[in-house]
C-alpha atoms as one frame of an Amber mdcrd trajectory, in Angstrom:
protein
  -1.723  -2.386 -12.605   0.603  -0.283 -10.494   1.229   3.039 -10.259   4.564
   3.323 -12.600   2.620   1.115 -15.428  -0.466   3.209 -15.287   1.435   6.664
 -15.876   3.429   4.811 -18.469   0.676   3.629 -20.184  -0.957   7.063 -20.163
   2.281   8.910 -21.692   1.957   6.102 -24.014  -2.021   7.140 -25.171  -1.056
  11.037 -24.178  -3.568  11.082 -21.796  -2.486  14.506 -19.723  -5.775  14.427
 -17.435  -5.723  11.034 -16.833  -1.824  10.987 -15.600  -2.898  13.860 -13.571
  -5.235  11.679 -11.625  -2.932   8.996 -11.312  -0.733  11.617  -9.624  -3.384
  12.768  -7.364  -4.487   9.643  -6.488  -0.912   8.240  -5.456  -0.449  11.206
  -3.550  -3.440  10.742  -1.905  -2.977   6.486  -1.088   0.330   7.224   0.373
  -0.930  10.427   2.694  -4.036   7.543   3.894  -0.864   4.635   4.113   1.165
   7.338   6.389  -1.852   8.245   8.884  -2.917   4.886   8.998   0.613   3.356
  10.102   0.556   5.709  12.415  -2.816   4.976  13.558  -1.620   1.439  13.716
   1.846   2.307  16.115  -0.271   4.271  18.254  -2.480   1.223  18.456   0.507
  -1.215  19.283   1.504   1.776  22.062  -1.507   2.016  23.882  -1.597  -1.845
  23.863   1.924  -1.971  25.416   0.829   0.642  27.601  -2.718  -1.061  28.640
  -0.309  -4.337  29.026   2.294  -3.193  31.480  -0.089  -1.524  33.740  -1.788
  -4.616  34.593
């Protein structure tokens, strides 16, 4: 289920507390899938890096 059907479904049942920690918990996924691509292009960097001085 994704993020849009689970909030749906929740206004649906009018479950307040449990759309709140949908919200929460989206927020939170996509602040983790920000660092880590940018974990990830400072990996590629340093690989480009390590490459070119070699």
């Amino acid at each position: 289920m994704d993020w849009d059907s689970a909030k749906k479904h929740c206004k649906d049942q009018n479950w307040d507390w449990t759309l709140d920690l949908i919200n929460k918990a989206q927020k939170e996924m996509e602040e983790l899938e920000g660092k880590l691509k940018k974990l990830e292009d400072q990996q590629k960097a340093q690989r480009l890096y390590n490459a070119c001085n070699y």
